[in-house]
C-alpha positions as CSV (number, residue, x, y, z in Angstrom):
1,X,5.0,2.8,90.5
2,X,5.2,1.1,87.2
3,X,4.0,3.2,83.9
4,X,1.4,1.5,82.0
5,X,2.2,2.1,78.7
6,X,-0.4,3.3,76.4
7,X,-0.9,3.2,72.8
8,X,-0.8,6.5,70.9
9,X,-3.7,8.5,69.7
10,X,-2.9,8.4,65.9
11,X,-2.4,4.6,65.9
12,X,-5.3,4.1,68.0
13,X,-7.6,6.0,65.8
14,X,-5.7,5.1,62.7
15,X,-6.6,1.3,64.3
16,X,-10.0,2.0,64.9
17,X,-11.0,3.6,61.2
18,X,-9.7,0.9,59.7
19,X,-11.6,-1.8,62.4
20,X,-14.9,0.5,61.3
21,X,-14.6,0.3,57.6
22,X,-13.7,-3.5,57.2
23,X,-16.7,-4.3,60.0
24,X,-19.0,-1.8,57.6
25,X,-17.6,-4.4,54.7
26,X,-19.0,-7.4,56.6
27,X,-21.9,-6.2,57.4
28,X,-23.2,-5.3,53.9
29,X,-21.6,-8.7,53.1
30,X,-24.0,-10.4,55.0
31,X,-26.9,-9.1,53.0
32,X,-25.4,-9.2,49.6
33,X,-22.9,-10.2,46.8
34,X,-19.2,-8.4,46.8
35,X,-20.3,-7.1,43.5
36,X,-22.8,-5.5,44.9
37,X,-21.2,-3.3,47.0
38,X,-19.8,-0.6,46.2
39,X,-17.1,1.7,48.1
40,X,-19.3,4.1,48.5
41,X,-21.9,1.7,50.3
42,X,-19.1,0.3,52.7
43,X,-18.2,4.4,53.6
44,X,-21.6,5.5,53.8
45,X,-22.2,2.5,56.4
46,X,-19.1,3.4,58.2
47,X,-20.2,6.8,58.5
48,X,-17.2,8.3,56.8
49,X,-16.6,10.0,53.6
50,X,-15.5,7.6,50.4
51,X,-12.3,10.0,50.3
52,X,-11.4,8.6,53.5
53,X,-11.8,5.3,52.6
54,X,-9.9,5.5,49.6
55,X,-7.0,7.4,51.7
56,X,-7.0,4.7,54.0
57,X,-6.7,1.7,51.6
58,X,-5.7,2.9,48.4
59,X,-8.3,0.9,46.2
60,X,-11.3,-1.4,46.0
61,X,-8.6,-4.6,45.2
62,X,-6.3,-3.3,48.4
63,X,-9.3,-3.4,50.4
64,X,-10.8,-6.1,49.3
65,X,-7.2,-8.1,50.5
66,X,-7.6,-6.1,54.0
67,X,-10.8,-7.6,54.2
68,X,-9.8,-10.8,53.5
69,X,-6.6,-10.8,55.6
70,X,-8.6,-9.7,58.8
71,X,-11.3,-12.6,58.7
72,X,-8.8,-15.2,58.2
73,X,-6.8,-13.9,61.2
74,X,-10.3,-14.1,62.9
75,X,-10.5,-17.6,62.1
76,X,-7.4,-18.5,63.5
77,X,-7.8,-16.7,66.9
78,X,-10.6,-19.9,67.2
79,X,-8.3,-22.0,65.9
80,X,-5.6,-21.1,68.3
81,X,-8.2,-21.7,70.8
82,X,-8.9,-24.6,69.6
83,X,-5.5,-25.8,69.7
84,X,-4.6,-24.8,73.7
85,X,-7.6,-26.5,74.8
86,X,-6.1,-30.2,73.7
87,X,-2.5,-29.8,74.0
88,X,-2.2,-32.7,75.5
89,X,-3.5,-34.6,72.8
90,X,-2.0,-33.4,69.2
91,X,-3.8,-35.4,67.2
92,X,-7.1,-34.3,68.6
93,X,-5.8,-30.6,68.4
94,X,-5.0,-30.8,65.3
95,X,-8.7,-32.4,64.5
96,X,-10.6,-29.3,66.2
97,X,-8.3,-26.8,64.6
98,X,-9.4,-28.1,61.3
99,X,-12.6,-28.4,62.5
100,X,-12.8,-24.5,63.1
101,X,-12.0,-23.8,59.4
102,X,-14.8,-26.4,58.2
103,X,-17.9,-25.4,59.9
104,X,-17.1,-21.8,59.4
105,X,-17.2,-22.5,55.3
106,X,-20.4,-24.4,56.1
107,X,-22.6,-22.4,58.8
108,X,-20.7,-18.7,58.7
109,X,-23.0,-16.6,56.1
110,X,-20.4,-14.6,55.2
111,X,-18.1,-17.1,54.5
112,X,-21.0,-18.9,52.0
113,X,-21.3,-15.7,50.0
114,X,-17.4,-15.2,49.4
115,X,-16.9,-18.6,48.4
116,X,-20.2,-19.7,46.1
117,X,-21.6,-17.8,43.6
118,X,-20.4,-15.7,40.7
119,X,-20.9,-12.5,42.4
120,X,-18.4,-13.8,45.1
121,X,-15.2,-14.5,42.3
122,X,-13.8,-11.1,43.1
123,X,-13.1,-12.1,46.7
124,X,-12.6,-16.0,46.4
125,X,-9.8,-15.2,43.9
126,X,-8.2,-13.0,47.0
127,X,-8.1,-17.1,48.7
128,X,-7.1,-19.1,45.2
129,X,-5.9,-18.1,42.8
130,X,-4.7,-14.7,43.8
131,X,-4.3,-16.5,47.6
132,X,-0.9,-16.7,48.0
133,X,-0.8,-13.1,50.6
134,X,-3.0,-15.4,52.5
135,X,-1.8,-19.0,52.4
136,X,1.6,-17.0,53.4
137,X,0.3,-15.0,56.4
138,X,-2.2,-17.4,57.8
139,X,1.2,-20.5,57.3
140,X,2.7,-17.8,59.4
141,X,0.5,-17.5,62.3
142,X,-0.8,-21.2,62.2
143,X,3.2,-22.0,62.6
144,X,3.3,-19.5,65.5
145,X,0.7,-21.6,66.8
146,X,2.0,-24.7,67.0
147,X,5.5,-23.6,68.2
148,X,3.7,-22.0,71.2
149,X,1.6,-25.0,71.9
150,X,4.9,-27.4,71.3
151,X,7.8,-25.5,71.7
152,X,10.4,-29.2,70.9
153,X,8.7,-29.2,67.6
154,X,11.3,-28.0,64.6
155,X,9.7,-24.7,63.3
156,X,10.5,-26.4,59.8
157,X,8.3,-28.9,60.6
158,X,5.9,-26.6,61.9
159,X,6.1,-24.5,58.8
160,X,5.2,-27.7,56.7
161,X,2.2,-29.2,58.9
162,X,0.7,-25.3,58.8
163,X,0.9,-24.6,54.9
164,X,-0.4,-28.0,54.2
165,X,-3.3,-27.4,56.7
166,X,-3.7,-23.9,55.3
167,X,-4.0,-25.4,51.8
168,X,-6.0,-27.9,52.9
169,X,-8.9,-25.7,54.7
170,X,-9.2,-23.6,51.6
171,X,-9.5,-26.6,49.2
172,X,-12.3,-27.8,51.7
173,X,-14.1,-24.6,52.2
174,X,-14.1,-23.7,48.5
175,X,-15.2,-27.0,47.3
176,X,-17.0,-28.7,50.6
177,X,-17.1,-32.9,50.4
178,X,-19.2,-34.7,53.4
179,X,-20.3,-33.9,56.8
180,X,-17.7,-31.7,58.8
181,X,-16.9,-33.9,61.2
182,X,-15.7,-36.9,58.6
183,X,-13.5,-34.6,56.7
184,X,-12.1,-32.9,60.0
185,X,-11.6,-36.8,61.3
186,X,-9.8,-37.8,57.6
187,X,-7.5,-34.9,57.6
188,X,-6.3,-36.3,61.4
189,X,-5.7,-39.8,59.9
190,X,-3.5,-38.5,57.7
191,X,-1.8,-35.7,59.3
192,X,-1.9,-37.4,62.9
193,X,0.9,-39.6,62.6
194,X,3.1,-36.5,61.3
195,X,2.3,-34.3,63.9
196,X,2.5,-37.3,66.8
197,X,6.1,-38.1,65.1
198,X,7.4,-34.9,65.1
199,X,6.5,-34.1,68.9
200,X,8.2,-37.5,70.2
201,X,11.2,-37.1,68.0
202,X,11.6,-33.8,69.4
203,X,10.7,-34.5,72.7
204,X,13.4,-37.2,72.9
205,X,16.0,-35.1,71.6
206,X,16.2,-32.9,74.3
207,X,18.8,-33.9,76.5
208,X,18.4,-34.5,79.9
209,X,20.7,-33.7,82.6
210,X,22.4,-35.7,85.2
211,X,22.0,-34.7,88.8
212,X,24.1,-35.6,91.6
């Protein structure tokens, strides 16, 4: 019989403190401006002491990027899903994945107060001008993305068509233009023909084999 292997204690709780104190973050977020909170209001909320919050991420700034880090990766777990549910059609993919990043910068409330308002600066900086930890690691896992959807594709290519969609969804988010839908459907006429490109290039390079 097969041993399930099982995540050790330390990590898990190590895993789950941190999980607390960023979800304590977004809560208070969603009630107020970053430069309203202060560590001590994200530790009292997670029920912990603010020595254990500075043990665990060093600084407000270093938390502040934690923070950030972990909602972006939240964003692309939709867009992943996104993704798998049209990969038959790339172009339409590629419309819903932007799509994701769109209507979360214009219905998520959390997402409002990081990027408008003064109060906000601190943590939109962590996305634009300070953004390049994040452009970087969500390029990353957007790239991961499409190499598992379309595994011909050239992961340069993939590496391109991610950072450029990456840049684009900030640009949008930070400084929306039109109704979701147009600017999710403009970023396809553009990018469509790329994507559609790559895949039958790719596709057609694979060799086929002769059978007898």
């Amino acid at each position: 019989m097969a041993t399930l292997e099982r995540t050790p204690y330390a990590e898990a709780a190590h895993e789950l403190l941190r999980n607390t104190l960023l979800d304590a973050a977004r809560d208070e977020l969603e009630r107020r401006g970053w430069a309203q909170i202060t560590m001590s209001d994200i530790a009292t909320a997670a029920g912990v002491s603010r020595q254990t919050l500075y043990k665990e991420f060093g600084s407000r700034d270093e938390f502040a990027q934690a923070f950030v880090m972990r909602e972006v990766d939240r964003f692309l777990e939709a867009v992943e899903v996104a993704v798998r549910e049209h990969l038959n059609d790339p172009a339409t993919a590629l419309s819903a994945a932007f799509n994701v990043f769109l209507t979360a910068a214009a219905e998520d409330p959390l997402v409002r107060t990081l990027l408008t308002g003064d109060e906000a600066y601190s943590l939109l900086a962590l996305v634009t001008t300070q953004g390049e930890p994040v452009v970087a690691g969500a390029t990353k896992r957007l790239s991961a993305i499409i190499l598992s959807g379309w595994s011909t594709v050239n992961p340069a290519d993939a590496r391109l068509l991610a950072e450029c969609l990456v840049r684009l969804a900030i640009s949008y988010a930070a400084l929306p233009a039109g109704p979701t839908g147009m600017t999710a459907a403009s970023v396809t006429t553009l990018l469509g023909p790329f994507i559609e490109r790559v895949l039958t290039e790719e596709l057609e390079s694979v060799p086929t084999r002769d059978y007898p």
